[in-house]
C-alpha positions, -999 to +999 in steps of 0.1 A: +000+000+000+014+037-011+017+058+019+010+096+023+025+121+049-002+146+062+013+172+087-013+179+115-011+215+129-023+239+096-039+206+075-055+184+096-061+206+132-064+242+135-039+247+158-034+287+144-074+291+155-064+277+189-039+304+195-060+330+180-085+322+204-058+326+233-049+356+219-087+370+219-093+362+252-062+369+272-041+393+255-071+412+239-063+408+202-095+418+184-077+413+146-091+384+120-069+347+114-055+363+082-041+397+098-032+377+132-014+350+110+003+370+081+013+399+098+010+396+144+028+366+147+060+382+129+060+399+164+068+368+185+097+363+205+114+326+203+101+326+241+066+332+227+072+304+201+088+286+228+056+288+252+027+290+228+040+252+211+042+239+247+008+246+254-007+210+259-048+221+253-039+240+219-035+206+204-066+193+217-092+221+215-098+223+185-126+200+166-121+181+134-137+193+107-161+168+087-145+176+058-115+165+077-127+134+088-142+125+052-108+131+039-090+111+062-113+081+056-110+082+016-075+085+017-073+055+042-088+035+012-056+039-014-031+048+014-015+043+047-016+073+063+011+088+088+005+118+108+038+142+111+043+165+133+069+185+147+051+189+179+070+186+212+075+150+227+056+166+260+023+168+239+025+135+224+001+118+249-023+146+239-017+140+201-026+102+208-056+109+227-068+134+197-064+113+169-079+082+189-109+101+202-118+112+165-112+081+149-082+090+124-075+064+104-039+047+113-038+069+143-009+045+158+013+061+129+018+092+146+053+104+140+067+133+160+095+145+141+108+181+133+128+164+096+097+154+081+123+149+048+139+117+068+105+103+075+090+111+038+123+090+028+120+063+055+080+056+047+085+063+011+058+084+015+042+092-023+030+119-011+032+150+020+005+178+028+023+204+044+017+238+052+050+253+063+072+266+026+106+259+040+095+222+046+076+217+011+106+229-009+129+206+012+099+179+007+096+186-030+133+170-034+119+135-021+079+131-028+050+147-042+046+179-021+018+197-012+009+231+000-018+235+024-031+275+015-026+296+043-019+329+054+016+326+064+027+309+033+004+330+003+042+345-014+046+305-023+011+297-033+020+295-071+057+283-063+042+246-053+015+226-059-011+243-036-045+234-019-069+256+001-092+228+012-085+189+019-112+180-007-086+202-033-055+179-018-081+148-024-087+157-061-052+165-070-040+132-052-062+115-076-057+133-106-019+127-101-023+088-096 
């Protein structure tokens, strides 16, 4: 069975709406996701990177789309699935919890790994949905990479293959095949 890398926080779990949320509520941010995530987060110190990816409920708050889940289970038909992450080891108990409690598809191949090129190469993954640039291009050079559209990434939208929705990445997958 072909295998597919899917990278959780910005394609699969709205991590970036959990911190907006913080944000709102406790630091009084009263901006939208795309101005908070193109332009605010520039602002961060490595201390604030530092803290806000420690923060164990972030990667649990948030609820899987059905257009998620649908995703998820088509692709689980034609490939086996690995979830990769470059989440800190602390939250991994968290991550396991998540992606057991919403029934993910192959949740025991949760990978928590910051050189998602190694495990593209070790899983011979066919194919990686990624939304960080820096990681696609360094993807590109070892499977079919994809970019998940977001606001922190727009200047590479027409650089890589880019999605803005899972159902896109679904369609492409199979046109490609």
């Amino acid at each position: 069975m072909a295998t597919i890398g899917l990278d959780l926080d910005g394609v699969l779990y709205d991590w970036h709406n959990a911190v907006l949320e913080y944000y709102k509520i406790y630091k009084n941010y009263d901006g939208s996701f795309d101005d908070f995530w193109s332009k605010t987060y520039k602002e961060f110190t490595p201390d604030d990177w530092e803290y806000l990816t420690g923060v164990d409920t972030f990667y649990s708050s948030e609820i899987p789309s059905e257009s998620c889940l649908k995703f998820l289970e088509r692709l689980s038909m034609s490939f086996e699935l690995f979830y990769v992450t470059s989440r800190p080891e602390t939250c991994r108990l968290t991550t396991e919890q998540y992606l057991r409690r919403y029934k993910f598809p192959f949740s025991h191949n949760l990978v928590m790994e910051k050189n998602k090129v190694s495990v593209a190469r070790l899983y011979g993954t066919s194919y990686f949905v990624e939304d960080m640039p820096e990681t696609v291009e360094k993807l590109s050079h070892v499977t079919t990479a994809i970019l998940m559209a977001r606001p922190w990434n727009h200047q590479f939208w027409d650089v890589y293959p880019t999605i803005r929705t899972l159902d896109e990445a679904w369609r492409f997958i199979k046109e490609v095949q």
